[in-house]
N, C-alpha and C positions, 0 to 999 in steps of 0.2 A: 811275890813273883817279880824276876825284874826286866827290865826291856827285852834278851835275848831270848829266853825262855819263854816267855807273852809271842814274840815273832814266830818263836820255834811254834808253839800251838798251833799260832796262824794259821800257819803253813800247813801242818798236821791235817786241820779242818777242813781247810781250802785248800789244795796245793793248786791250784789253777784260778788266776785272776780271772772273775767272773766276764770282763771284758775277752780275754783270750778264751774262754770255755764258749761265751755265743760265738764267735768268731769259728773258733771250732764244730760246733753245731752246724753253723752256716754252711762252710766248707763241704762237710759231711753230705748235706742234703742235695746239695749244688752238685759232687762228686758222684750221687746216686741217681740224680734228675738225667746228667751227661751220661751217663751208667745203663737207665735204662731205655733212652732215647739212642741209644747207639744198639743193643739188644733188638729192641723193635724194628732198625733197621737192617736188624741181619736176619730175623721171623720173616718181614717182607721179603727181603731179597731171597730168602731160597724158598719162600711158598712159592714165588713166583716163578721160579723153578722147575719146581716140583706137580703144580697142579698150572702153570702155563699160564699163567693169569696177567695181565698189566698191572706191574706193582703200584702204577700210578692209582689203580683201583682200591690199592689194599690199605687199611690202615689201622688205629687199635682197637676199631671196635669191628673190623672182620671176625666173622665169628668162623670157628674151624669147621664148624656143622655146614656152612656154606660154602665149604671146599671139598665137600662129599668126601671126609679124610681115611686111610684105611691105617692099620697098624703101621704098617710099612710107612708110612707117608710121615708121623711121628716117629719114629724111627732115624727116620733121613733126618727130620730136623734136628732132635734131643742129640745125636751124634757131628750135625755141623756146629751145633751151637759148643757143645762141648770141645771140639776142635776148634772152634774160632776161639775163646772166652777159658781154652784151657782147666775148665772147671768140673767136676761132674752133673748132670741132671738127670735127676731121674726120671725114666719114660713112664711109670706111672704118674706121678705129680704133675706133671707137665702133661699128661695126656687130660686130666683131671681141666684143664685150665680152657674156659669157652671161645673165650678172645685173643685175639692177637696180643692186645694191650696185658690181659691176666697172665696172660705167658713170658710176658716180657717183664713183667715187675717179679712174680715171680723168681726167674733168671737173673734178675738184677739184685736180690733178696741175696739169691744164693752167692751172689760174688762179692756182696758186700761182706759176708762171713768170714 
């Protein structure tokens, strides 16, 4: 086998320098961390909304049970979020989820897709 054909393999194997692929990883998670810390803050801002509450109160481990939430109430959210974030969510899944914080990773799950 001679030099070119050895590099072609390389490449074949690896096509992504191991330096460049954690770097990409990195990126990724950093991109998802910003992703779902921006989601959280859009859960807070329309519970706060929606059940009147000081958002300064809320945070991700509000639990929805503690918002005494009705159908309608998820409803309102799964359809702002999906307006804000352009994405679909579905209201049972998201109704499925206890915490602010689980609905928000969640949401941040789905748009990472």
């Amino acid at each position: 086998m001679d030099a070119a054909e050895n590099d072609q393999l390389r490449k074949i194997r690896n096509p992504v320098p191991k330096k460049m692929y954690i770097k990409q990883i990195l990126n990724s998670e950093r991109k998802s961390h910003i992703m779902r810390e921006e989601v959280l803050a859009k859960i807070i801002e329309k519970a706060s909304k929606i059940w009147g509450a000081d958002a300064s109160t809320l945070n991700e481990d509000t639990e929805f049970a503690s918002m005494n939430p009705k159908s309608a109430h998820y409803s309102q959210m799964t359809t702002f979020l999906e307006d804000e974030f352009d994405a679909e969510v579905p209201y049972m899944n998201f109704k499925r989820c206890a915490t602010f914080g689980e609905a928000a990773d969640y949401v941040a799950e789905l748009l990472d897709e």
